[in-house]
C-alpha positions in Angstrom: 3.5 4.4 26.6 0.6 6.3 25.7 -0.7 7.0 21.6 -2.8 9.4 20.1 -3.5 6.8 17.4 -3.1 2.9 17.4 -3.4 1.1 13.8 -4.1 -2.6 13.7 -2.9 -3.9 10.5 0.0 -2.8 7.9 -1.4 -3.1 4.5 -2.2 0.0 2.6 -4.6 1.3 4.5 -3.1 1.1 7.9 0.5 2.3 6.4 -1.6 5.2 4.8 -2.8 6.0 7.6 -0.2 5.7 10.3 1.7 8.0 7.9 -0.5 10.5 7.7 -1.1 10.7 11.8 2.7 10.7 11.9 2.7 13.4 9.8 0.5 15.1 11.6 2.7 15.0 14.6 0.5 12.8 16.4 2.1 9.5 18.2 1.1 6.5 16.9 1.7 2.5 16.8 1.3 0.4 14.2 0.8 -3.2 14.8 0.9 -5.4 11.8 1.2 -9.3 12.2 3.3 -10.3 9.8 6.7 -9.7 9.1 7.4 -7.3 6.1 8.3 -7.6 3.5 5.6 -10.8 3.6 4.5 -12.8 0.9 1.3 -11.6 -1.0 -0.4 -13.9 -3.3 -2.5 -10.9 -5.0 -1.1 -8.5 -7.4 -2.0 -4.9 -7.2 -2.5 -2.6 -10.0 -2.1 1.2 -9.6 -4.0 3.8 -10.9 -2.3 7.1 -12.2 -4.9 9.1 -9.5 -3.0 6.3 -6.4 0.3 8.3 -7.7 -0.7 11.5 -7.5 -2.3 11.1 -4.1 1.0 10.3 -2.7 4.2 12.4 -2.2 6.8 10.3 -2.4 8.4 7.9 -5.3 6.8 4.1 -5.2 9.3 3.7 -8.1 11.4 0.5 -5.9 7.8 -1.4 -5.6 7.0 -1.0 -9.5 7.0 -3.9 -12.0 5.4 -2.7 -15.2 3.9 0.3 -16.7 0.7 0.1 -18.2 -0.3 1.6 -21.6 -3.7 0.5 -21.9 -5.8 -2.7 -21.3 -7.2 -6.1 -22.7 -10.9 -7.3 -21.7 -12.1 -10.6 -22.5 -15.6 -10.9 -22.1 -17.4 -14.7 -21.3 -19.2 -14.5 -24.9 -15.5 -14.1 -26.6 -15.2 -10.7 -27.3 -11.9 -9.2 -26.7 -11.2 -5.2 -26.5 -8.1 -3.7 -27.0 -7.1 -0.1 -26.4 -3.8 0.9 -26.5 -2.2 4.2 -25.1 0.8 6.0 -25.7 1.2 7.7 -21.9 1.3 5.4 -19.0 -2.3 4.4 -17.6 -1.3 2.6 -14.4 1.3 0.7 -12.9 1.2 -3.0 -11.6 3.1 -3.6 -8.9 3.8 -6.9 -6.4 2.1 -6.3 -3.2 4.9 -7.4 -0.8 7.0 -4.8 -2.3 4.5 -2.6 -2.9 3.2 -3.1 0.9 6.6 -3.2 2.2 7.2 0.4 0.9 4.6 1.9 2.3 5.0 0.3 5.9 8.8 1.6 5.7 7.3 5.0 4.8 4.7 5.2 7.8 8.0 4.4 9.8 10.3 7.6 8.7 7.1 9.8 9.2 7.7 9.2 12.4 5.0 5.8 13.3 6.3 3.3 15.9 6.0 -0.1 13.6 6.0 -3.2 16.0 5.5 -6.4 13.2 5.3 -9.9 14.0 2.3 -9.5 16.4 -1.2 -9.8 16.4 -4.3 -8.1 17.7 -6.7 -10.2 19.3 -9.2 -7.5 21.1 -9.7 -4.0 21.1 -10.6 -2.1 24.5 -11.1 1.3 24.8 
């Protein structure tokens, strides 16, 4: 099989992306080693602009809205701004990740997980 567009690695970048080529109406492959959803020690925070620049509900990956923010600086100082409308969401990154990889599949990517890419040759 032949693609216009190979993408090594499903995280958010290479989901994005592979969705977007999909879209597109290009063929693509998306290669991605593990097996989603996979376990993601990082958290992932998402900022109201990450919403609007995608066109479809991330509502299943979301774990809490975010009305404002707490900084705690080394000399001791805290500050503390509350909000009342929603500044960002956290969300958990397999889920989060997960979504996204499931999405650059219904746009039409070829999503082949459990492998990985050891060289590139054009």
């Amino acid at each position: 099989m032949t693609y216009d567009v190979i993408v090594a690695g499903g995280g958010p970048a290479g989901a994005t992306c592979a969705r977007y080529a999909a879209r597109m109406g290009l063929d693509v492959l998306l290669l991605e080693r593990a097996t989603h959803p996979r376990r993601k020690a990082c958290g992932g925070g998402i900022t109201l602009r990450v919403l609007d620049a995608l066109d479809f509900n991330i509502a299943p990956a979301i774990e809490q809205e975010q009305c404002g923010l707490r900084l705690y600086s080394p000399s001791g100082l805290v500050v503390t701004e509350r909000r009342p409308t929603p500044t960002g969401y956290t969300v958990r990154r397999e889920n989060f990740d997960h979504l996204l990889l499931r999405e650059a599949e219904s746009a039409g990517a070829e999503v082949v997980e459990g492998v990985r890419v050891i060289d590139v040759i054009e």
